[in-house]
C-alpha positions as CSV (number, residue, x, y, z in Angstrom):
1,X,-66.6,272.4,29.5
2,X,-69.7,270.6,30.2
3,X,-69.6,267.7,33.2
4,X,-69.1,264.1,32.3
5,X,-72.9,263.5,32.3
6,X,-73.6,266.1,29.5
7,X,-71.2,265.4,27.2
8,X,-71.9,261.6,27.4
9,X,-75.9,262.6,26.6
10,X,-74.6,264.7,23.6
11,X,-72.4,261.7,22.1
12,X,-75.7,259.6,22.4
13,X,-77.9,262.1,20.8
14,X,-75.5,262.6,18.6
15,X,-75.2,259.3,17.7
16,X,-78.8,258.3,17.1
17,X,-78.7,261.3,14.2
18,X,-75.6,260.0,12.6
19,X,-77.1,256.4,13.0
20,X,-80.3,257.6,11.0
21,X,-78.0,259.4,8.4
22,X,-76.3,256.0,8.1
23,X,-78.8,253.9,7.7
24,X,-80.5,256.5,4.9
25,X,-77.5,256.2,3.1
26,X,-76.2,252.8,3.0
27,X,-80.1,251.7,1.6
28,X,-79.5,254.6,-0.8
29,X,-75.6,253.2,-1.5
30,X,-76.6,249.9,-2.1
31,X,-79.9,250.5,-4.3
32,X,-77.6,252.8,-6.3
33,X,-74.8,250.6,-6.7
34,X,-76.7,247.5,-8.3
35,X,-78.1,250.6,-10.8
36,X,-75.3,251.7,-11.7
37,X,-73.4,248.3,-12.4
38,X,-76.1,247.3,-14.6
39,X,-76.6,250.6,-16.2
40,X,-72.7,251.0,-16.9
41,X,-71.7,247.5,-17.3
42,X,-68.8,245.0,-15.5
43,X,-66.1,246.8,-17.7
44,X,-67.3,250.8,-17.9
45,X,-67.7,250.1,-13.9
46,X,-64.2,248.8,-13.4
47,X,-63.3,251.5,-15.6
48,X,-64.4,254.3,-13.9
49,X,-63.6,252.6,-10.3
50,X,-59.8,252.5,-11.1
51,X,-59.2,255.5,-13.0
52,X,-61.4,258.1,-10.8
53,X,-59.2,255.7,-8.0
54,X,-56.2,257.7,-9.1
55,X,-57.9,260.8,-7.9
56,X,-59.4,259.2,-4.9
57,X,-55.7,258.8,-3.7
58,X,-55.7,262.5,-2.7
59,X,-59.0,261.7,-0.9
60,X,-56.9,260.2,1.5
61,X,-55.3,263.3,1.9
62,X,-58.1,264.8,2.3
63,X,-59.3,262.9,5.5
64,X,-55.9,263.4,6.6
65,X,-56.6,267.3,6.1
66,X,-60.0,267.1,7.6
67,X,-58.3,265.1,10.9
68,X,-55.6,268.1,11.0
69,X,-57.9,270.9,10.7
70,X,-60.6,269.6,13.0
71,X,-57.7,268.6,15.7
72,X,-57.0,272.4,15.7
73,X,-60.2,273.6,15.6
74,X,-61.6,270.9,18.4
75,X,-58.4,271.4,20.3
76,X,-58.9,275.6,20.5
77,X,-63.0,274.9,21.4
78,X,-61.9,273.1,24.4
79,X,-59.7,276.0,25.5
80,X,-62.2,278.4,25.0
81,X,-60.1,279.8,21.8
82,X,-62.1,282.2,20.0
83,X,-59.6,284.3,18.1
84,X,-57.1,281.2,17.5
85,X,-60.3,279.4,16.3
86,X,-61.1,281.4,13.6
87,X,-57.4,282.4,12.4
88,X,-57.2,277.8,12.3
89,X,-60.1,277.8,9.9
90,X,-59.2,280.7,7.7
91,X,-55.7,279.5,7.3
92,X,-56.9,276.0,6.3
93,X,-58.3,277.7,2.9
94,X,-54.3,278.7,2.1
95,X,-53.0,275.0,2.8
96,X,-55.9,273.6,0.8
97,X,-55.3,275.7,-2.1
98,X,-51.8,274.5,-2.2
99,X,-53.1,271.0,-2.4
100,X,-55.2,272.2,-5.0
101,X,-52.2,273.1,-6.9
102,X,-50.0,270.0,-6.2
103,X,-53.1,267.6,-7.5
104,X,-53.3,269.4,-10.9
105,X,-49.8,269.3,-11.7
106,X,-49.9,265.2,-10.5
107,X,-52.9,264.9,-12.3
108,X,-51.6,266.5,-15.8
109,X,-48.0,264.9,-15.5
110,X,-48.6,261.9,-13.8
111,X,-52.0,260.7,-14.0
112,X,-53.0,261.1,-17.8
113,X,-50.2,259.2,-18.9
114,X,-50.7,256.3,-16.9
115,X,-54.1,256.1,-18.0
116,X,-53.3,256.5,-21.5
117,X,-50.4,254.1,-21.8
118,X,-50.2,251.6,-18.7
119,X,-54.4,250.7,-17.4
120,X,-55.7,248.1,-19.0
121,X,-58.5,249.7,-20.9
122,X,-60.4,248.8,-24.3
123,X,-59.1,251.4,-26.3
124,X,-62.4,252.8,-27.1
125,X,-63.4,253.5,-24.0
126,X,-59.7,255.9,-23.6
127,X,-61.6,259.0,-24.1
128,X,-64.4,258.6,-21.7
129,X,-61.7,257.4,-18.8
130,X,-59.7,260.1,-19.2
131,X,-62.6,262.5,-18.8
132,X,-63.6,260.7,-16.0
133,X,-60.2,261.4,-14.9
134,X,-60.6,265.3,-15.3
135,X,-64.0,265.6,-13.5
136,X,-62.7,263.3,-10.6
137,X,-59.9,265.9,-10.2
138,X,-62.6,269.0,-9.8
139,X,-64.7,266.9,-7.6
140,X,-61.4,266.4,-5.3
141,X,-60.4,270.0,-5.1
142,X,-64.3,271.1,-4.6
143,X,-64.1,268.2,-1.5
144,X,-60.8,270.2,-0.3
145,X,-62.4,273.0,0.3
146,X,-65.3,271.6,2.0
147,X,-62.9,269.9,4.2
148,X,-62.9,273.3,7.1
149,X,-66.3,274.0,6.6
150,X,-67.0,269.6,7.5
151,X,-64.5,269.9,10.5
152,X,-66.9,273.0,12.0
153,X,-70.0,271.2,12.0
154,X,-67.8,268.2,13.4
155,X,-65.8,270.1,16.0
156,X,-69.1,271.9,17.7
157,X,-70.9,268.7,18.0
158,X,-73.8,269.6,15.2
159,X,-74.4,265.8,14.0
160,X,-78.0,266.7,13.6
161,X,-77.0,269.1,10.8
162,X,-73.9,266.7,9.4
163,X,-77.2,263.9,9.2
164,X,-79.6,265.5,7.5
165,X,-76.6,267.2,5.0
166,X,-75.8,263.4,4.7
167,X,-79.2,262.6,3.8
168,X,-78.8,265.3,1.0
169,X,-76.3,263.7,-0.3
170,X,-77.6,260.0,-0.1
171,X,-80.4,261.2,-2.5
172,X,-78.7,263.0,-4.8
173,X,-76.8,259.4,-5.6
174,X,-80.4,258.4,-6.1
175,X,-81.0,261.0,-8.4
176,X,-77.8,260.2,-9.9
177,X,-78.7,256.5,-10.8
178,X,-81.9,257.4,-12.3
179,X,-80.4,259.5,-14.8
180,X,-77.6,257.3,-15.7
181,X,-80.1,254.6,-16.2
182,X,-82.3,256.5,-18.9
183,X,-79.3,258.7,-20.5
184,X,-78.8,258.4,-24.2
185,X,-75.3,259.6,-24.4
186,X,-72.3,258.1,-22.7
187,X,-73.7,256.6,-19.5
188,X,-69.8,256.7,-17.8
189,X,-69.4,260.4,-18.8
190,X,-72.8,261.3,-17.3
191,X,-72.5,259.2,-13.7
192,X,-69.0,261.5,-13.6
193,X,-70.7,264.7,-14.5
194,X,-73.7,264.1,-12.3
195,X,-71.1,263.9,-9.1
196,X,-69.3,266.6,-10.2
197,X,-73.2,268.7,-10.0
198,X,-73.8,266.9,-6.4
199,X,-70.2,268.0,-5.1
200,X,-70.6,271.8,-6.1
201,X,-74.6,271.7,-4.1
202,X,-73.0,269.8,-1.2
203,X,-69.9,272.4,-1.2
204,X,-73.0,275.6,-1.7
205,X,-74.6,274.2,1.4
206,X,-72.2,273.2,3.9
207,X,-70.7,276.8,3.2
208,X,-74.1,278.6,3.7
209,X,-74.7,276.6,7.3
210,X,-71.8,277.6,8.4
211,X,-71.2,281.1,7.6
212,X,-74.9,281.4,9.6
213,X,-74.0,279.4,12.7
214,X,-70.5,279.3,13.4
215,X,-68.1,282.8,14.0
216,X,-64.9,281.2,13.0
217,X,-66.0,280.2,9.3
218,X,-65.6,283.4,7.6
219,X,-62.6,283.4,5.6
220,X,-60.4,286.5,6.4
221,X,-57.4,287.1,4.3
222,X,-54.9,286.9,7.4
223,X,-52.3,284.2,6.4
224,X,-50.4,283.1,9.8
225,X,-46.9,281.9,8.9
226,X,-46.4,280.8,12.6
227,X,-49.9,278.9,12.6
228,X,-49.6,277.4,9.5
229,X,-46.2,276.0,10.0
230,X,-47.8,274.1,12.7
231,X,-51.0,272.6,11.0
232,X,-48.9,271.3,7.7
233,X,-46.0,270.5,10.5
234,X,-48.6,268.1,12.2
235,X,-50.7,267.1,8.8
236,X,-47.2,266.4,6.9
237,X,-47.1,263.6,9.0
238,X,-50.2,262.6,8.8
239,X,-50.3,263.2,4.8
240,X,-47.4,260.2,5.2
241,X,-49.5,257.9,6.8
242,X,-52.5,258.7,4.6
243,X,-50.0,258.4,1.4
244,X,-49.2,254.9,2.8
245,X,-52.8,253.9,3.9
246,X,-53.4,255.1,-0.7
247,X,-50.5,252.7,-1.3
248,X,-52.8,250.2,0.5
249,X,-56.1,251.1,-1.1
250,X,-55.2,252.3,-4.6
251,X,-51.8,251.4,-5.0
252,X,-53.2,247.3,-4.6
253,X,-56.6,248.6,-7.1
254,X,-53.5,249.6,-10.0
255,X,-51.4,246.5,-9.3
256,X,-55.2,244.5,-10.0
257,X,-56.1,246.2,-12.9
258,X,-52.5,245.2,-14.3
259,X,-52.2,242.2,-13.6
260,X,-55.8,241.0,-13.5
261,X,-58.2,243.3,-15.5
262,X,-61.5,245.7,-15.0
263,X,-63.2,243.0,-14.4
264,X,-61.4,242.3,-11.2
265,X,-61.7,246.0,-10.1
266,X,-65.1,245.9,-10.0
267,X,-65.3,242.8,-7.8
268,X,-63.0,244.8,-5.5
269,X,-64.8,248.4,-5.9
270,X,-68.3,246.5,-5.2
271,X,-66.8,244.8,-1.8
272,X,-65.7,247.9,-0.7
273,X,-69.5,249.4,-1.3
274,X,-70.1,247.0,1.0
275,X,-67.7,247.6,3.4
276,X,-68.3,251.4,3.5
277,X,-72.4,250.9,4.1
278,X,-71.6,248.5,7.4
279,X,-68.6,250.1,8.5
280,X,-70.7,253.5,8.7
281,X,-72.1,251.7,12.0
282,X,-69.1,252.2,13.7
283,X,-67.4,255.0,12.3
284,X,-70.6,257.0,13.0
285,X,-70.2,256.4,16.7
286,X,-66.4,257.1,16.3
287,X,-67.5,260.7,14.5
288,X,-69.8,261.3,17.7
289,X,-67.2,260.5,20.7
290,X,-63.9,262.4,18.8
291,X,-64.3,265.6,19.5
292,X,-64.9,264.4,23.4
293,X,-61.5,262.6,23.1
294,X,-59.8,266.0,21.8
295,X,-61.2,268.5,24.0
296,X,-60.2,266.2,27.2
297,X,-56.8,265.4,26.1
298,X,-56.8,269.5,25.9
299,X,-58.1,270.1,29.3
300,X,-55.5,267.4,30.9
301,X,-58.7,265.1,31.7
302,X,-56.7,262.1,32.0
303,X,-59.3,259.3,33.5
304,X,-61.7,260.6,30.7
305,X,-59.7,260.7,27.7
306,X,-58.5,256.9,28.3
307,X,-61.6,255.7,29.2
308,X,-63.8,256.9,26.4
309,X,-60.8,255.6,24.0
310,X,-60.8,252.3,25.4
311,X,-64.5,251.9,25.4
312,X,-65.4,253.4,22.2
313,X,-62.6,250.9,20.5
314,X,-64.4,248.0,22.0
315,X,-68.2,249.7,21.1
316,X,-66.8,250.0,17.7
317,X,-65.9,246.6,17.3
318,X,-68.8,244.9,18.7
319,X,-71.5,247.1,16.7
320,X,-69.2,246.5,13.7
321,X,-69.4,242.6,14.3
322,X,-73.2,242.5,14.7
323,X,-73.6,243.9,11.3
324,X,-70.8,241.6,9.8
325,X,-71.4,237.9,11.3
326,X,-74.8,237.6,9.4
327,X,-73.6,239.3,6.3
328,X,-70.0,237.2,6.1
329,X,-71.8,234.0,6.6
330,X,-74.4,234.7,3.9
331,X,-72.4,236.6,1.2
332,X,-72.8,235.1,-2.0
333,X,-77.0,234.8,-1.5
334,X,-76.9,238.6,-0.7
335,X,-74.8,239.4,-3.5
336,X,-77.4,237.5,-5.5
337,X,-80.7,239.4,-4.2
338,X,-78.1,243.1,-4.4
339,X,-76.8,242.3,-7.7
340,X,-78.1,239.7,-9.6
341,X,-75.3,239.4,-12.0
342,X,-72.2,238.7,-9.4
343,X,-68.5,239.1,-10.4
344,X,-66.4,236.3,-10.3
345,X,-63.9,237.1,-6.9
346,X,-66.4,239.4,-5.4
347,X,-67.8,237.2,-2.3
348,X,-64.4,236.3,-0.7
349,X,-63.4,240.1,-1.4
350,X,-66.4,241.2,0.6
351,X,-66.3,238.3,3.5
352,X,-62.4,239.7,3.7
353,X,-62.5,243.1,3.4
354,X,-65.0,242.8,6.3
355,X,-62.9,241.0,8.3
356,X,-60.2,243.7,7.6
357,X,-62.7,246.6,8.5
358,X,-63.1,245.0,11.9
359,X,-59.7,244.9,12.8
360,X,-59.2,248.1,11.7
361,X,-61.9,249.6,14.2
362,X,-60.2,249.1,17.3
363,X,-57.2,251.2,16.2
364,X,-59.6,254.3,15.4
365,X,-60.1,255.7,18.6
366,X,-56.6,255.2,19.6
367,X,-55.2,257.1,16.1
368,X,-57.8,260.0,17.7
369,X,-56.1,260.1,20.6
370,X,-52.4,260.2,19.3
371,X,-54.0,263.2,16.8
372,X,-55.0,264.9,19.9
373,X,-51.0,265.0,21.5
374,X,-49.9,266.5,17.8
375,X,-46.6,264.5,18.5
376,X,-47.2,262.4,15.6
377,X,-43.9,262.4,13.8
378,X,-42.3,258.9,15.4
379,X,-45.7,257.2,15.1
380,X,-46.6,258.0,11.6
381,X,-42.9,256.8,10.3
382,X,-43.2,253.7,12.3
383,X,-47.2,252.7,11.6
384,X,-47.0,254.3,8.2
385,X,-43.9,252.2,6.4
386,X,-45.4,249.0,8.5
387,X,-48.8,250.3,6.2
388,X,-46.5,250.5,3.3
389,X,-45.2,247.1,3.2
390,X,-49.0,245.9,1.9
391,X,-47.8,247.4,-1.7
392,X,-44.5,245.6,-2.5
393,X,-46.0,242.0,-0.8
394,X,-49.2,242.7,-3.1
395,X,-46.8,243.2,-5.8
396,X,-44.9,240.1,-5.5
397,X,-48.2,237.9,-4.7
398,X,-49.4,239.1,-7.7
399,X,-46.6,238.2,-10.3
400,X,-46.0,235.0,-8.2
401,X,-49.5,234.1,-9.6
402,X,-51.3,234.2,-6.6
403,X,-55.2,235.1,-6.0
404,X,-56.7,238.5,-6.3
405,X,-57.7,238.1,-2.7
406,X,-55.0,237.0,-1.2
407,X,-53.7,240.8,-0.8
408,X,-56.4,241.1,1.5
409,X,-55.4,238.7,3.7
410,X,-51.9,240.6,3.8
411,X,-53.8,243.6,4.8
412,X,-55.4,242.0,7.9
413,X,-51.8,241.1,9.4
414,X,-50.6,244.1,8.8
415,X,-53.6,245.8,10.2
416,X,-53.1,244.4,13.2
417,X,-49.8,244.5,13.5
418,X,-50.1,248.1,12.9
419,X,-52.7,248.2,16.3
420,X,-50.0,246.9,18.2
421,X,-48.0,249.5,17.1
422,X,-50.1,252.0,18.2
423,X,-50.8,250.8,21.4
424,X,-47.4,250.7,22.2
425,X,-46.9,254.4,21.2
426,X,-50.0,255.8,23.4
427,X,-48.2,253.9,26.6
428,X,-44.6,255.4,25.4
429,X,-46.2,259.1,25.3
430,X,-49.5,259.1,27.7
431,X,-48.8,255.8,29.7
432,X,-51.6,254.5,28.4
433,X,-52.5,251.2,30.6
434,X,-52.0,248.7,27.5
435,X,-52.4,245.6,29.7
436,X,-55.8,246.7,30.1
437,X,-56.3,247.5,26.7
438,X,-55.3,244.6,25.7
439,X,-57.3,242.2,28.6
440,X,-60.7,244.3,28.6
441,X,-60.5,245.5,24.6
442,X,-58.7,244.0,22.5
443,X,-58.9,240.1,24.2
444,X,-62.8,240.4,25.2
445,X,-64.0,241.2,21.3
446,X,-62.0,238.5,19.5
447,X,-63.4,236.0,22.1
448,X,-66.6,237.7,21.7
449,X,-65.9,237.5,17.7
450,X,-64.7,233.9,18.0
451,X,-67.1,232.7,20.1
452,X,-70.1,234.2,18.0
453,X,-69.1,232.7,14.6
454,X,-69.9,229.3,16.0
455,X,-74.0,229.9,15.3
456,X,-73.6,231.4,11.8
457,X,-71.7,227.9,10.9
458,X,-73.8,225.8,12.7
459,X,-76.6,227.0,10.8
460,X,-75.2,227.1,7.5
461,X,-74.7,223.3,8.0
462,X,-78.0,222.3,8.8
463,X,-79.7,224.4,6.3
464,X,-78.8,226.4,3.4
465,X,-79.8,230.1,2.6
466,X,-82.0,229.6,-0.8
467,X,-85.0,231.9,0.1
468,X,-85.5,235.5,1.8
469,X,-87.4,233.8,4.9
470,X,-84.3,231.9,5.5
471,X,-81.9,234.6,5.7
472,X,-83.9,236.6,7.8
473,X,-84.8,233.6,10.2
474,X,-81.1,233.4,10.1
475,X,-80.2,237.1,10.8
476,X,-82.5,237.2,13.7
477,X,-80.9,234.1,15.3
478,X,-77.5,235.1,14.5
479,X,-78.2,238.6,16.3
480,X,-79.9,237.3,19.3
481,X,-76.9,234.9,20.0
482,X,-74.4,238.1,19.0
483,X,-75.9,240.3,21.5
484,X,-76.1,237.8,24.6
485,X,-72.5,236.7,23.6
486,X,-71.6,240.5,23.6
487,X,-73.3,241.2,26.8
488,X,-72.0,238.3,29.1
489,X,-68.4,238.0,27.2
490,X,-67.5,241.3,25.3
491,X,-68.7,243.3,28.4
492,X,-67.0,243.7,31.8
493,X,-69.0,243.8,34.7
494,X,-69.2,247.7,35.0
495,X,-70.4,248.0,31.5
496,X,-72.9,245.1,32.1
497,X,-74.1,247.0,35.0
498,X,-74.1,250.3,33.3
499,X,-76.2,248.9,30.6
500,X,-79.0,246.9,32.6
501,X,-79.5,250.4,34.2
502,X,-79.8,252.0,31.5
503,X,-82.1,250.0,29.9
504,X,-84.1,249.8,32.9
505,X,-84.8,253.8,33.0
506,X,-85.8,253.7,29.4
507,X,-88.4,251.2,30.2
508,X,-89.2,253.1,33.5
């Protein structure tokens, strides 16, 4: 493997490219969202977000499949694995043809009828919904059998590849919006046709790349009974936790629809739009540093592995937190200039949600790190029916009469309850220094958080946010206080140190 000083130059290059793909796409994501609400509607959008929701369950399972495979196939890089390396990616194409399998039977047994007899859906739009449904399934199996090709590109480190692929994607959505704007027809059957298009490209191209550049991603027709055993032994309990993080997502997106209407979905599936275009900050750092985490867990690097999880949980908070202070304390005038036409529930879904997302970042790297043992069994029982509990409590909330958003706010306790919990499993199986986690991570960005909040509100109470110039006056002060809050709070010494060098050799 490459020294120390390498590898952390490849996760900064590799950063910057997934940054760039990022920012690409979330202008892209937000442009095409306000399109498509307005060229499908408040209803055909709630529509289509909780019924092609059903099939984005399995999407869950998907990651989960995605984490599994690229575990195996980072794990046998870092031993210098050729031969297992390949026989890991061609046996992935067996498991994810058996999930192929299992979604069509859920999807014809399960699915239809619940669309057709328990979502709250004007009955004339039945028809369109359950194509929707259909389509969504075929775009979920062509995304399964992307998933080994995704974990190559991953695994060796190509982000430059994985960004411009992303970029791809990002304006195909475009394409996608402009065509639902101007169709004639049913404008909710041709946004679900148009993805279904994008998804078979995407699938063409991440296939071709990586038949060209990588030796392991040619399928060979060499099932491995022994091998495969172990990959579904470790994703089976991973495919729990997803199942229970579904329960969270979608599970909570049904129990809305049912008890308070389309209309409430999309408030719910636009906050989330938001959440996924600022959360892509941190996650794209998170998609640079994971393979490092793997391959020195597999070499035995000890100081390494614990040191780029414990700063790369902290990184991922604090970039998430730049993006969100400005955005949480200025939602509803941003929703305004995004949307126009707002959705009643949608701003305190977004400000939450957001809040959710942060808390959730710091348990990232740690879940990468837990991956990397493959002991997962304990931890995913434990974390994932903690996960679970967010369902039945939603449930009762709900036919209590409470607020929509007050499931959210069940889902940030649990969240980080659940970090708890994993802390407490990495010291039980890698004696994992959780006093230091807690003191240096975990302590340092909600004082950080706390502490930077205190502009954002002081400003919104001497003036209020009524024109563009405002907001960005307001954005540039909220970032300048953020960063110097982050860099004389958030950061320990040795970090302050390591940045003021590097900054200096940049300007050098």
């Amino acid at each position: 493997m490459a020294n120390v000083s390498d590898n952390h130059k490849r996760i900064a290059k590799n950063t910057v490219f997934l940054y760039l793909r990022m920012l690409f796409i979330m202008i892209i994501t937000l442009y095409t969202s306000r399109v498509i609400l307005y060229s499908l509607g408040v209803v055909d959008y709630g529509v289509h977000n909780a019924v092609a929701g059903f099939v984005s369950m399995f999407q869950m399972v998907s990651h989960t499949m995605s984490g599994g495979i690229s575990r195996f196939i980072t794990f046998s890089l870092g031993l210098g694995d050729r031969e297992r390396t390949k026989r890991v990616f061609s046996n992935a194409f067996f498991i994810q043809t058996g999930l192929s399998i299992l979604l069509f039977i859920v999807c014809e047994i399960f699915f239809v009828w619940f669309v057709n007899n328990k979502m709250t859906i004007p009955p004339e739009r039945l028809h369109a919904a359950n194509i929707v449904l259909h389509i969504s399934m075929i775009n979920f199996i062509l995304s399964l059998f992307r998933t080994p090709y995704d974990a190559c590109i991953v695994a060796h480190e190509k982000m430059s590849t994985y960004a411009y692929l992303g970029i791809f994607e990002g304006l195909a959505g475009l394409v996608t919006a402009t065509v639902v704007k101007y169709a004639t027809s049913d404008r909710l059957i041709v946004y679900s046709v148009m993805h279904l298009i994008i998804a078979v490209l995407i699938l063409a191209m991440y296939a071709t790349y990586c038949r060209r550049h990588f030796y392991e991603s040619h399928f060979t027709w060499s099932p491995d009974k022994k091998l495969i055993g172990e990959m579904l032994g470790f994703s089976g309990w991973n495919f729990f936790g997803a199942m229970t993080g579904v329960m969270r997502g979608q599970g909570i997106n049904m129990l809305l629809n049912v008890y308070c209407g389309p209309a409430v979905n999309a408030a719910r599936g636009l906050a989330l739009q938001v959440d996924k275009a600022v959360t892509k900050f941190a996650s794209n750092f998170m998609t640079a540093v994971r393979p490092q985490i793997t391959k020195n867990y597999a070499i035995g690097n000890k100081a390494e592995y614990e040191r780029l999880t414990m700063t790369s949980s902290k990184l991922s908070f604090l970039l998430l937190m730049l993006f969100n202070i400005p955005i949480i304390s200025n939602t509803q005038y941003i929703l305004d200039l995004w949307l126009v036409k707002v959705p009643a529930h949608t701003c305190l879904f977004c400000q939450l949600i957001l809040v959710s997302a942060m808390v959730n970042t710091l348990s990232t790297p740690l879940v990468t790190l837990l991956l990397a043992t493959g002991k997962i069994r304990k931890y995913q029982l434990v974390v994932g029916t903690c996960t679970l509990l967010n369902f039945p409590i939603a449930w009762i909330l709900l036919y209590l009469g409470y607020p929509p958003e007050s499931t959210v706010y069940t889902i940030i306790l649990i969240s980080f309850i659940s970090l708890m919990l994993r802390v407490y499993f990495l010291h039980e199986m890698l004696r994992f220094p959780v006093m230091k986690y807690l003191r240096n991570v975990v302590l340092l960005c909600f004082v950080s958080w706390g502490i930077a909040t205190i502009v954002p509100v002081l400003l919104n109470m001497w003036t209020e946010t009524n024109s563009i110039l405002i907001l960005i006056m307001k954005v540039i002060i909220i970032e300048i206080s953020s960063l110097v809050i982050i860099y004389f709070i958030g950061l320990t010494k040795a970090e302050r140190n390591f940045t003021t060098s590097m900054v200096k050799s940049k300007l050098r």
